[in-house]
Each structure stands twice: as C-alpha cells, then as structure tokens.
N, CA, C and O atoms as CSV, one atom per row, in Angstrom:
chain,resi,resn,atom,element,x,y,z
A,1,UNK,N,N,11.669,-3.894,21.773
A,1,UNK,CA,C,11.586,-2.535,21.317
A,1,UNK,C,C,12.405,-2.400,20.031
A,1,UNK,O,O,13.578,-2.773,20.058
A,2,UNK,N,N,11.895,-1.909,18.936
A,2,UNK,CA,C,12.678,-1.519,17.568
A,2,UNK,C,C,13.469,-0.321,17.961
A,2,UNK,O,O,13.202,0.385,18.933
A,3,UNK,N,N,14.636,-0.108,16.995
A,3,UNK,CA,C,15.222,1.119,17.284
A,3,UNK,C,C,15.863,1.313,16.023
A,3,UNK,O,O,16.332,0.351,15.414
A,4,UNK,N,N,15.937,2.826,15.449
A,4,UNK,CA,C,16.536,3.152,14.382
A,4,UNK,C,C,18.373,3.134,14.777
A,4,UNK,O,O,18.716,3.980,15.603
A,5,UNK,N,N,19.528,2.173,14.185
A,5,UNK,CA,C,20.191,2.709,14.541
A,5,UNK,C,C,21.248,1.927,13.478
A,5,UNK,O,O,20.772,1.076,12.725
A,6,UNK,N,N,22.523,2.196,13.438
A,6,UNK,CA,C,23.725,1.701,12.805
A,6,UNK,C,C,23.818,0.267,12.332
A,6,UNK,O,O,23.061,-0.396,13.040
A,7,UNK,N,N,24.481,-0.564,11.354
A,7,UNK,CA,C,24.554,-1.537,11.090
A,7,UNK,C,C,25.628,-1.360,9.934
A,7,UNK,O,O,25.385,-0.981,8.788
A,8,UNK,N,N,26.916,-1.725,10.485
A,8,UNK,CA,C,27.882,-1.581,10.052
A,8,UNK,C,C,28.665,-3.172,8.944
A,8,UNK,O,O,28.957,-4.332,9.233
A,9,UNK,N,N,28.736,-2.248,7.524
A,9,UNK,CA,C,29.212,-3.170,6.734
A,9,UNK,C,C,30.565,-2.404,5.485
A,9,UNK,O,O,31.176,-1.346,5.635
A,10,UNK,N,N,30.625,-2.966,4.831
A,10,UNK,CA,C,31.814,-2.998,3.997
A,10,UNK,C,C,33.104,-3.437,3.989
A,10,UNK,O,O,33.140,-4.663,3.879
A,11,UNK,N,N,34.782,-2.637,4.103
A,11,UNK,CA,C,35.456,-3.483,4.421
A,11,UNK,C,C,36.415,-2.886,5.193
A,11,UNK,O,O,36.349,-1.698,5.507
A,12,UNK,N,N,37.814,-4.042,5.715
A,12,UNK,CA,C,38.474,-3.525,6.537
A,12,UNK,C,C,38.847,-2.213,6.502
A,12,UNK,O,O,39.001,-1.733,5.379
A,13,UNK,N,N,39.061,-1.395,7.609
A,13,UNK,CA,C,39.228,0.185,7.142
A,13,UNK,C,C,37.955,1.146,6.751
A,13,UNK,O,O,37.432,2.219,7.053
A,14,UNK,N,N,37.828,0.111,5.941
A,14,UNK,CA,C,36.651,1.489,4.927
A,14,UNK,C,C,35.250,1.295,5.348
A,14,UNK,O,O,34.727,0.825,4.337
A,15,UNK,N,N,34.083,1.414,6.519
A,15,UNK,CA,C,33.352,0.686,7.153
A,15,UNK,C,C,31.928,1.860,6.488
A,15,UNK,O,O,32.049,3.055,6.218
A,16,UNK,N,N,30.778,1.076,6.388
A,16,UNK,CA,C,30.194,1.891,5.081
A,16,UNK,C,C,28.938,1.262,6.351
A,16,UNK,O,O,28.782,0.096,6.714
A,17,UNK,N,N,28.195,2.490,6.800
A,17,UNK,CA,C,27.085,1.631,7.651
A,17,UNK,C,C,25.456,2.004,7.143
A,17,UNK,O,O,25.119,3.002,6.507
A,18,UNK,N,N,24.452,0.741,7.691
A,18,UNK,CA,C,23.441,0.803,6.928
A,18,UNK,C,C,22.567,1.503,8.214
A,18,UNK,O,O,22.843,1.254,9.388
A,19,UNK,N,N,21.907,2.053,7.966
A,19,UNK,CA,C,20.450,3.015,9.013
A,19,UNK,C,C,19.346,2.096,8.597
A,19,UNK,O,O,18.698,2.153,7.553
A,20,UNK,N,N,19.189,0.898,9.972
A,20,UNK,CA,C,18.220,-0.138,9.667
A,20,UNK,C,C,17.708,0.231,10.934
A,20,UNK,O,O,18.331,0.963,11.704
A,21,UNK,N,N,16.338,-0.359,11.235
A,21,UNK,CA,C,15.497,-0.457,12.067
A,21,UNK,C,C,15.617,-2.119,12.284
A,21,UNK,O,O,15.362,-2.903,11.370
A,22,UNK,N,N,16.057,-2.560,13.671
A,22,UNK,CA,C,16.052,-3.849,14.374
A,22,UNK,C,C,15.510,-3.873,15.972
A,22,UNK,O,O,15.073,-2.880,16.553
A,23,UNK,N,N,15.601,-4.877,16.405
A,23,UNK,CA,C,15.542,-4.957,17.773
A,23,UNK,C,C,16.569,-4.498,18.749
A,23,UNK,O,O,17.781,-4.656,18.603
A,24,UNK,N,N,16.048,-3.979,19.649
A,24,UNK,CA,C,17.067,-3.350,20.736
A,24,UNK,C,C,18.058,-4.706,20.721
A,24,UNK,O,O,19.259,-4.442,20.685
A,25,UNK,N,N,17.752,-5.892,20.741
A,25,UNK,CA,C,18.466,-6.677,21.203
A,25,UNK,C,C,19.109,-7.747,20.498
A,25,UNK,O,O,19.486,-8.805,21.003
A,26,UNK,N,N,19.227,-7.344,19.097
A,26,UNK,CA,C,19.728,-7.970,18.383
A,26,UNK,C,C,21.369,-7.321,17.902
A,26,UNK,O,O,21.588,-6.141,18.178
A,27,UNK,N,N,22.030,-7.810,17.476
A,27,UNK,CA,C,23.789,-8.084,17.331
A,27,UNK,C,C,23.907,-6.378,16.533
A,27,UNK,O,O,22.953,-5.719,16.121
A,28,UNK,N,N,24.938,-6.105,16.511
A,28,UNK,CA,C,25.263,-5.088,15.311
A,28,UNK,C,C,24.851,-5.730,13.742
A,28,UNK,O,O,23.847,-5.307,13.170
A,29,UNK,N,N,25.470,-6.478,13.300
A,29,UNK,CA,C,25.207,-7.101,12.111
A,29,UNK,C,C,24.094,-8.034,12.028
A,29,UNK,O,O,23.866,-8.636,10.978
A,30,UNK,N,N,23.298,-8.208,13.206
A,30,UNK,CA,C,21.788,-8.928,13.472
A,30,UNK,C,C,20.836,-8.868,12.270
A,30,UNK,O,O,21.093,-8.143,11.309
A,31,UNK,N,N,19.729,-9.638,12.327
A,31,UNK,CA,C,18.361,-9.243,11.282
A,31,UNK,C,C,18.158,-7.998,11.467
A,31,UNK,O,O,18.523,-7.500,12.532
A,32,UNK,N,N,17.547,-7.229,10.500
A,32,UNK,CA,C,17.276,-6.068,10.729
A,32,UNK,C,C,15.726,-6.317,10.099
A,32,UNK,O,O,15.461,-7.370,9.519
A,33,UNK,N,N,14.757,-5.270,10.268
A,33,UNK,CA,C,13.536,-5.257,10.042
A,33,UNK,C,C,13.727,-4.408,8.726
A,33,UNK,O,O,13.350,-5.160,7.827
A,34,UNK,N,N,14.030,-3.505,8.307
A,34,UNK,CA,C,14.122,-2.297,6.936
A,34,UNK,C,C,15.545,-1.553,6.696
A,34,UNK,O,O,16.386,-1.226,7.533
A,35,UNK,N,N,15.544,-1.432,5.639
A,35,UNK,CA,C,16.781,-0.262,5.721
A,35,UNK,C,C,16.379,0.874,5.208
A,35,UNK,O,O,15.818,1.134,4.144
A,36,UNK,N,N,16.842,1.727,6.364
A,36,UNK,CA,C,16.020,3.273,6.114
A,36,UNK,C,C,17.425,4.273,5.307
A,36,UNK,O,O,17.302,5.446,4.955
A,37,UNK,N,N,18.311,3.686,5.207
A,37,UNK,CA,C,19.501,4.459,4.830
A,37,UNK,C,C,20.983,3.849,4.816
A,37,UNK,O,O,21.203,2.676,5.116
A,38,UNK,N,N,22.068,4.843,4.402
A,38,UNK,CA,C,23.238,4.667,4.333
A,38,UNK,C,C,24.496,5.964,4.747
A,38,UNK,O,O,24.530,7.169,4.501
A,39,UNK,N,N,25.322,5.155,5.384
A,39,UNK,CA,C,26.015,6.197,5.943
A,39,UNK,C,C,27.376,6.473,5.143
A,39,UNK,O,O,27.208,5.944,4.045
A,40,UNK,N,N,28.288,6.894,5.178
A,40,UNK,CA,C,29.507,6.614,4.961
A,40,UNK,C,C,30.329,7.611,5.363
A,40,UNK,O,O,30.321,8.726,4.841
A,41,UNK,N,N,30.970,7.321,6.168
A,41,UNK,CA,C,32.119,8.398,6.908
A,41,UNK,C,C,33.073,8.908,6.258
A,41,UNK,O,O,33.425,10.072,6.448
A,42,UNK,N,N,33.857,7.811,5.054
A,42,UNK,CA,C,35.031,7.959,5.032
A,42,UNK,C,C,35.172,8.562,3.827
A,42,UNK,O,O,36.260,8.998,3.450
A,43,UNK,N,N,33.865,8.654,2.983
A,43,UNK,CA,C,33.786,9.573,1.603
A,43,UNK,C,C,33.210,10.756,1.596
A,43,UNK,O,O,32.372,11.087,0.757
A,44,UNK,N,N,33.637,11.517,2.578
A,44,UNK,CA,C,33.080,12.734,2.746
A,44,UNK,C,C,31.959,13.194,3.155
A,44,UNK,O,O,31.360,14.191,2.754
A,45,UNK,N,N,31.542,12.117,4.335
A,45,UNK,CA,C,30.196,11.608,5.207
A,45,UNK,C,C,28.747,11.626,3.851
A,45,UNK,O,O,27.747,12.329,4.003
A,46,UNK,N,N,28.893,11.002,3.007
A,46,UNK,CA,C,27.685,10.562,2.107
A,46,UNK,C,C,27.099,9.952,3.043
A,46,UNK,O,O,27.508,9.065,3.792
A,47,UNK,N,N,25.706,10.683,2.942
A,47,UNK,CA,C,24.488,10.409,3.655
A,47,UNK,C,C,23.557,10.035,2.515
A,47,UNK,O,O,23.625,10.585,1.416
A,48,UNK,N,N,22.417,8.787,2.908
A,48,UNK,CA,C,21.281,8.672,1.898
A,48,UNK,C,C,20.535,8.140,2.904
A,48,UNK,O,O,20.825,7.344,3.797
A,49,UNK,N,N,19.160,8.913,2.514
A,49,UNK,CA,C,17.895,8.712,4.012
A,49,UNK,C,C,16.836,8.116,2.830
A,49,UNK,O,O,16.885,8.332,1.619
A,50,UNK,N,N,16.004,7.413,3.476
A,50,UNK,CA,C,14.531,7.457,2.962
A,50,UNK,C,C,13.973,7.732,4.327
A,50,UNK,O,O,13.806,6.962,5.273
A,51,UNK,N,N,13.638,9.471,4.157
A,51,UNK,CA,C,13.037,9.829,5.086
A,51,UNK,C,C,11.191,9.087,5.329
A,51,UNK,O,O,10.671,8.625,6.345
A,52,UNK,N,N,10.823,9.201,4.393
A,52,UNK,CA,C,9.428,8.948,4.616
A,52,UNK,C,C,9.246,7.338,5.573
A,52,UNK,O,O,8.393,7.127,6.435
A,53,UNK,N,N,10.310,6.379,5.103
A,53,UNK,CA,C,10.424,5.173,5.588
A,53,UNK,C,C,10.575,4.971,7.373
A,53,UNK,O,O,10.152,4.071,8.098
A,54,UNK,N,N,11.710,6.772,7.833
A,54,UNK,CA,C,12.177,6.654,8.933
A,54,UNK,C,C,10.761,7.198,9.842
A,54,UNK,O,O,10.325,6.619,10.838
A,55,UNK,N,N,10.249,8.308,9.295
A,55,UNK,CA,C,8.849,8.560,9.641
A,55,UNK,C,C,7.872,7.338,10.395
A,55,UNK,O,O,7.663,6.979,11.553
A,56,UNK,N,N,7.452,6.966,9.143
A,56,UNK,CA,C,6.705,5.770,9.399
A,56,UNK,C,C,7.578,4.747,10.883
A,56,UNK,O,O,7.052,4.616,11.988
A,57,UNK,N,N,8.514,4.344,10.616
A,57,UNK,CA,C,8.938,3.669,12.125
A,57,UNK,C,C,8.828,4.296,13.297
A,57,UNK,O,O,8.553,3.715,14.346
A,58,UNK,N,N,9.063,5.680,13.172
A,58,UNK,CA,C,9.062,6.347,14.093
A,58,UNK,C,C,7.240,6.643,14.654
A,58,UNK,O,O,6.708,6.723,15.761
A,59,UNK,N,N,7.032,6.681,14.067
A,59,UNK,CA,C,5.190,6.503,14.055
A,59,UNK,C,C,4.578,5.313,14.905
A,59,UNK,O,O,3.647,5.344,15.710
A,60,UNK,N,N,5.514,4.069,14.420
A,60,UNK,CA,C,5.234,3.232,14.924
A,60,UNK,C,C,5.773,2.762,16.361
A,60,UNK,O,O,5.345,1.735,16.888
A,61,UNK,N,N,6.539,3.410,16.834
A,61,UNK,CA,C,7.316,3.570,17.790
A,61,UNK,C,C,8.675,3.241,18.356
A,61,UNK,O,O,9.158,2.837,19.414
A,62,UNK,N,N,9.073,3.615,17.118
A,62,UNK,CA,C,11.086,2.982,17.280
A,62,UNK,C,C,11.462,4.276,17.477
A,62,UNK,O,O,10.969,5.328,17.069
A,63,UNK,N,N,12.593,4.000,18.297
A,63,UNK,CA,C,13.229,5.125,19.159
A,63,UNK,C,C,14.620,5.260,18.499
A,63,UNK,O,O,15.286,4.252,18.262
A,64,UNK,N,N,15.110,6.634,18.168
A,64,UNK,CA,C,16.656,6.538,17.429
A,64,UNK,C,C,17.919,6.181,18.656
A,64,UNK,O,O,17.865,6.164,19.885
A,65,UNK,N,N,18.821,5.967,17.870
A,65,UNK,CA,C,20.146,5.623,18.505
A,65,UNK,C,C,20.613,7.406,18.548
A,65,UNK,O,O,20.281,8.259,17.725
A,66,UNK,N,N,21.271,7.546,19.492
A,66,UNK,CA,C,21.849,9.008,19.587
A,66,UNK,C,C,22.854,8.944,18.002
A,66,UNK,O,O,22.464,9.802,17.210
A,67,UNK,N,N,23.582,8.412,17.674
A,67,UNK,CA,C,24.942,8.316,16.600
A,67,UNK,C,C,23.286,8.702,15.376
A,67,UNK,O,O,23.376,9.675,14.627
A,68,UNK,N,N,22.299,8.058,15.363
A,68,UNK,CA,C,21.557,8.391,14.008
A,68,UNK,C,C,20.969,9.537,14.253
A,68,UNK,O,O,20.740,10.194,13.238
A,69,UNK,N,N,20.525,10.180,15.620
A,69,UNK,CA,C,20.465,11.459,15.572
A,69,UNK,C,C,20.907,12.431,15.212
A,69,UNK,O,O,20.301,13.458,14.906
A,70,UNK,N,N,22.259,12.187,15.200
A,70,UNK,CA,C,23.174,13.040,14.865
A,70,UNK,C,C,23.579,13.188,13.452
A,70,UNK,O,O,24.262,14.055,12.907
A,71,UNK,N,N,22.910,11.979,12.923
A,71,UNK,CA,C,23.153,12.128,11.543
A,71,UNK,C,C,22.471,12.711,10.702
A,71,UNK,O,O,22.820,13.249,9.651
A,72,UNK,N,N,20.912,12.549,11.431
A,72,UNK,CA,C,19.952,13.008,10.903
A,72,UNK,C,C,19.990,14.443,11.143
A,72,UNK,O,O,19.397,15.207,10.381
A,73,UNK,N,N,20.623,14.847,12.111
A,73,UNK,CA,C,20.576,16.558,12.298
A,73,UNK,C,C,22.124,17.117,11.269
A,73,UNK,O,O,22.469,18.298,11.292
A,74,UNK,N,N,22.785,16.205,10.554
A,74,UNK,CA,C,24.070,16.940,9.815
A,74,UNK,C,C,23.356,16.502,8.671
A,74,UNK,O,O,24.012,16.847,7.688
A,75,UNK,N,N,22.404,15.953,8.356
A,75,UNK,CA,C,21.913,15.847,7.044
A,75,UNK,C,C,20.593,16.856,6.932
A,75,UNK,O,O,19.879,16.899,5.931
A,76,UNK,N,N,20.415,17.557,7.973
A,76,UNK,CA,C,19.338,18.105,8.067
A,76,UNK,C,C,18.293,17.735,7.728
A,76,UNK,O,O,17.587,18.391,6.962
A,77,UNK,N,N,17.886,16.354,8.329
A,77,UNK,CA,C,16.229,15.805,7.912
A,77,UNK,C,C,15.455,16.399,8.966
A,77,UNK,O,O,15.688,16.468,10.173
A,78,UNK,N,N,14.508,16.807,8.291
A,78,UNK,CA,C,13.282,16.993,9.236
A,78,UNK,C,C,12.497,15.935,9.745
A,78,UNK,O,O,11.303,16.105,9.499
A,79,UNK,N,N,12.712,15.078,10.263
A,79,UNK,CA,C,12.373,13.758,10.247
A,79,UNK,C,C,11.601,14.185,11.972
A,79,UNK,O,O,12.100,15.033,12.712
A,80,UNK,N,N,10.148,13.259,12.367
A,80,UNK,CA,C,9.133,13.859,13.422
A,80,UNK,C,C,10.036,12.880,14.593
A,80,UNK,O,O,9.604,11.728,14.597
A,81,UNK,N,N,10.864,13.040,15.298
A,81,UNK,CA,C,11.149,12.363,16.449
A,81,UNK,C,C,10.548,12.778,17.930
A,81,UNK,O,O,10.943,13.827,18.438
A,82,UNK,N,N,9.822,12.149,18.451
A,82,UNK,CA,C,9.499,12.688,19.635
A,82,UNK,C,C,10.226,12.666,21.028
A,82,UNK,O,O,9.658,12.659,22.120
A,83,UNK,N,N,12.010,12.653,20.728
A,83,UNK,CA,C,12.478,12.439,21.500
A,83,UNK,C,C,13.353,13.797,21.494
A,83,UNK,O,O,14.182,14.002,22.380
C-alpha cells in the first residue's frame, strides 16, 4: 500500500521533512516513489505542496499519514481525500 507521509531530512536539530509518497513498509528515510512537498517546522512551519501531484496519488489510492493531514489542513489545501 502507498501512503502520503513524512520523510525526514536535513540536519542535527534543524530537521526539514520531505511529503513523499512510499510504501507503507518502507524505512523513514526509505525509497520513496515522488515528492509531493516540503515541510519545515522550525522556520516558521514553511509549507510547499504540489497539490495537483498529491491529488493524483490520492486518485490512485494512497492513503495520508494523520501528521500530513494535518498539514494539509494548516496549509489549507483543498486536496480530495476520501478519508
């Protein structure tokens, strides 16, 4: 099963995470299939979506991680989740 969810990079302290679509069952830092975005907490939560990209997965049937839900609802994407 694919799932939209976290993939955490940058550096000690300062942890800058990517909004990739991978396998349920692959590592945090695992292959990922796309990167639909970027997070960043620690600069004043900078958000960057390619919504149309998250669409399409979601179309295809990847299911979000609750943490990207939540991101997606403080960034206010209208993004079609059927969950």
């Amino acid at each position: 099963m694919v799932k939209i969810r976290l993939a955490r990079f940058g550096r000690t302290h300062h942890p800058i995470y990517r909004i990739v679509a991978m396998d349920s069952k692959s590592p945090r830092e695992g292959h990922y299939l796309d990167i639909l975005g970027t997070y960043d907490p620690k600069s004043g939560n900078v958000i960057n979506l390619n919504k149309e990209a998250i669409d399409q997965w979601i179309k295809k049937g990847a299911q979000l991680s609750d943490r990207v839900k939540a991101i997606l609802k403080q960034a206010n994407a209208n993004v079609n989740a059927n969950s």
